[in-house]
N, C-alpha and C positions, 0 to 999 in steps of 0.2 A: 175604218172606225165602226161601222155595224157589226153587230153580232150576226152568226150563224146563224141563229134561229129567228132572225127579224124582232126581235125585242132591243128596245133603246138602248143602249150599254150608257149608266149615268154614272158621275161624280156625286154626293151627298156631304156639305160639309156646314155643320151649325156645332158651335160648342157646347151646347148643350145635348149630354147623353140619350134625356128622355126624348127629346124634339128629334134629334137622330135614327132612334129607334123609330117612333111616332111613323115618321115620313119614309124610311127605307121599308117601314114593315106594309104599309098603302103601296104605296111602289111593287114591292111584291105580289102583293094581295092581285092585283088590276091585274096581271099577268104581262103586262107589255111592255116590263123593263127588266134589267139585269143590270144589279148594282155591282161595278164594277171598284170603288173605291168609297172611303169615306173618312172625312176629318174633321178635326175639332178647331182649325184656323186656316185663315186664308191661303198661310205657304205649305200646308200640307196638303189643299186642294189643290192649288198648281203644283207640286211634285207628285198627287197621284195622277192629275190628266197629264203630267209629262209622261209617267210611265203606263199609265193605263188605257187614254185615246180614246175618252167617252166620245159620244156626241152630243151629251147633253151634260150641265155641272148646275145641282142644285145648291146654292150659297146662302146662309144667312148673312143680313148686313151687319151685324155688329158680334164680331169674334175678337181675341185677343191676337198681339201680334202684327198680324193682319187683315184687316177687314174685307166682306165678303166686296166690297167698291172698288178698292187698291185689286183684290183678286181678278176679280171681272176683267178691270183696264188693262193687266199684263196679261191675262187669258185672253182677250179678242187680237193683243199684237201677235203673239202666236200661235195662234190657232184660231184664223178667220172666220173657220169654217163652223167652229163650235158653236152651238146654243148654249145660254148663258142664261139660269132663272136667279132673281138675284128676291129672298123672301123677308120678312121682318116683321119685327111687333109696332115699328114706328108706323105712323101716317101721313098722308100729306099729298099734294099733288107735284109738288117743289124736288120732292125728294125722287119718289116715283122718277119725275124729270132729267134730274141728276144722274142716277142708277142707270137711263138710258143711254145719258151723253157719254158717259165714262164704256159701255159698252156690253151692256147686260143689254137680251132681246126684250126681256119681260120683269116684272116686279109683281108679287103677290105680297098683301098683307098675308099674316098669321091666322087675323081672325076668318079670312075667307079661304081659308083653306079647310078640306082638300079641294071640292070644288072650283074654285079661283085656281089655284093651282094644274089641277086637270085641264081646266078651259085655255089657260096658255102653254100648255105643251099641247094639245087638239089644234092650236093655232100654228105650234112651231112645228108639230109633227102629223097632219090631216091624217096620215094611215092609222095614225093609234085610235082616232072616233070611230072607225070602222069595226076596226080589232075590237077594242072595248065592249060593243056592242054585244058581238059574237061572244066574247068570251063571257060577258056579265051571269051567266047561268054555270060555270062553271067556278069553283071553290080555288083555287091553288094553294097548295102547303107554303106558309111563310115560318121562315126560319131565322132569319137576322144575323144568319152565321157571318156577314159579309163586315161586321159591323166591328169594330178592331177593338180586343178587349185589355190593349196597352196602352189606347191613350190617356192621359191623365184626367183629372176630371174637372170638369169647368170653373174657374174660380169666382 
């Protein structure tokens, strides 16, 4: 499941195109991931981590079809080993709660992101705070090429 080059290899999947972009192009930016997949609902996240083998599937909770909740619980039966971020515009502590029980490692709001976001992958993956560090003086070229220019658009 790791990449070659020690960068995270992640799943990205929020139905929204701008939010999509938003979050794979930070992703980039930081240097310490390699976006390996991304979709606009929850069964296109599980068919890319079927074919693609992140280690890490960044989900929003509310996508059409299938929700990033429903994604999570079939993404932890197989594939134990995966980390699981599951992000949202909702709030709450109740919910948060839920997202855990169903089998997401971590929950970020939207509005605390990127921040929040970074702080629980630094939790789920310690070598990325170190990397990070090192690398924060260095620029990397972000591209977004990774980002699929056939799916539909969010309704």
């Amino acid at each position: 499941m790791e990449s070659g080059n020690g960068k995270i290899r992640v799943v990205v999947a929020d139905d929204s195109r701008t939010a999509l972009l938003s979050i794979c192009g930070f992703l980039e930016f930081t240097g310490q991931f390699q976006i390996v997949g991304t979709a606009n609902d929850g069964l296109q996240a599980i068919n890319q981590t079927e074919s693609s083998r992140p280690e890490l599937v960044l989900t929003d909770l509310c996508m059409p079809y299938m929700t990033g909740l429903e994604a999570a619980s079939q993404l932890r039966k197989s594939f134990p080993e995966l980390r699981i971020l599951i992000f949202t515009e909702l709030r709450g502590h109740a919910l948060r709660e839920e997202c855990l029980r169903s089998g997401a490692d971590g929950f970020v709001e939207k509005s605390e992101m990127p921040e929040g976001l970074m702080e629980e992958v630094c939790r789920l993956f310690p070598r990325v705070c170190g990397e990070m560090e090192k690398a924060s003086s260095a620029k990397p070229h972000v591209t977004c090429e990774h980002v699929r220019d056939d799916l539909p658009p969010a309704s």
